[in-house]
C-alpha positions in Angstrom: 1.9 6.6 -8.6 4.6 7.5 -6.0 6.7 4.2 -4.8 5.9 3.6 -0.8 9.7 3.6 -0.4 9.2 3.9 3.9 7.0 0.7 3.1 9.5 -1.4 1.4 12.5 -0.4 3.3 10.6 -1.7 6.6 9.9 -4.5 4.8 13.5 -5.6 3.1 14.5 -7.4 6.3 11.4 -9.8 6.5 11.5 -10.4 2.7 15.2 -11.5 3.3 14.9 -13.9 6.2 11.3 -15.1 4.3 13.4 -16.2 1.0 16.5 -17.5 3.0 14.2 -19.8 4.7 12.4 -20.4 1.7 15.7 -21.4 0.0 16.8 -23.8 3.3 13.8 -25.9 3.4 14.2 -26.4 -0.7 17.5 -27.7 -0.2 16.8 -29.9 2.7 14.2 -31.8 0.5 16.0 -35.3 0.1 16.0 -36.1 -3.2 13.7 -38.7 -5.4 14.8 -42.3 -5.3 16.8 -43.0 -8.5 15.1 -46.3 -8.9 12.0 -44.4 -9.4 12.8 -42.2 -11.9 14.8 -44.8 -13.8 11.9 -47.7 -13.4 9.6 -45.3 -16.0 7.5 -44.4 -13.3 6.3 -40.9 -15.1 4.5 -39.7 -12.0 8.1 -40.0 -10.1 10.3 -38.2 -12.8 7.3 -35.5 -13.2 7.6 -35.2 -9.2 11.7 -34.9 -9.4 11.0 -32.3 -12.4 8.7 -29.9 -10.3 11.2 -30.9 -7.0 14.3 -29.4 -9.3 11.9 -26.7 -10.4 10.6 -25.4 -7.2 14.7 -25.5 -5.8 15.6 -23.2 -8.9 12.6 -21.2 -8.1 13.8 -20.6 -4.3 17.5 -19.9 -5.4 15.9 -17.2 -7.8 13.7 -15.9 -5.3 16.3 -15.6 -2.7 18.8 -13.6 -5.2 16.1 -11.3 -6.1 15.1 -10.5 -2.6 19.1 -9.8 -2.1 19.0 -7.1 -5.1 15.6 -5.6 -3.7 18.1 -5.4 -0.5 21.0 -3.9 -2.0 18.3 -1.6 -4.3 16.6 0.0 -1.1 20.2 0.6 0.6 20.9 2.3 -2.4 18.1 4.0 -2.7 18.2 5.2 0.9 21.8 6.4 0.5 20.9 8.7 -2.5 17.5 10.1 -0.6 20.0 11.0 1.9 22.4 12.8 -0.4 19.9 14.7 -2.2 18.6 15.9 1.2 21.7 16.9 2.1 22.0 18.2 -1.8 19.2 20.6 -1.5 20.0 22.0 2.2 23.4 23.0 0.8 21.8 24.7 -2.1 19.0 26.5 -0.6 22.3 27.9 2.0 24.0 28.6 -1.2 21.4 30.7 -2.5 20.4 32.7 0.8 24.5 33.5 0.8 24.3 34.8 -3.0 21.0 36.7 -2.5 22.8 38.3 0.7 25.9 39.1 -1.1 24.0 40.7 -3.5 21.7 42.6 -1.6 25.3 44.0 -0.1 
C-alpha cells in the first residue's frame, strides 16, 4: 500500500503546532503539593506518577512530530531530485538514440 505522501506533507505543520501545544500546556501544569506525596497519601503520589508520565509522554510526542517534520522535508527534497533525475535521463537517452541514428 502506497504512502499518501501529499497527505502527510499537508499535514506536518498541524501535527507540529498540535504537539508543541500539547507539550506547553504539560509543562504549565503546577506541580503536586509535596506534602501530599510525602503524607502517604497513595492517590496523590499515583496522581504525581501519571502527571510526570503524561509530561514525558508530551516531550516524546513533540520530538517525534519534529522527525516526521524533518522526514517529509527529506522526503520531499529527494522526490524532487529524482524528478529532476529521470528528466535528465530520458534527455540523455533521446541524445544517444539521435547520435546514433546519425
Amino acid at each position: 500500500m502506497p504512502l499518501p505522501w501529499l497527505q502527510i506533507v499537508q499535514l506536518v505543520p498541524s501535527i507540529l503546532d498540535v504537539s508543541r501545544e500539547l507539550l506547553r500546556k504539560s509543562r504549565q501544569l503546577p506541580p503536586p503539593p509535596v506534602n501530599a506525596i510525602e503524607g502517604g497519601n497513595p492517590d496523590a503520589a499515583r496522581i504525581a506518577r501519571l502527571e510526570e508520565n503524561e509530561q514525558r509522554q508530551a516531550e516524546l510526542i513533540s520530538q517525534m512530530a519534529e522527525q516526521i517534520a524533518q522526514l517529509t522535508r527529506a522526503v520531499t527534497t529527494l522526490h524532487k531530485r529524482a524528478i529532476w533525475l529521470t528528466a535528465g535521463m530520458s534527455l540523455a537517452i533521446v541524445v544517444a538514440v539521435i547520435a546514433l541514428v546519425r
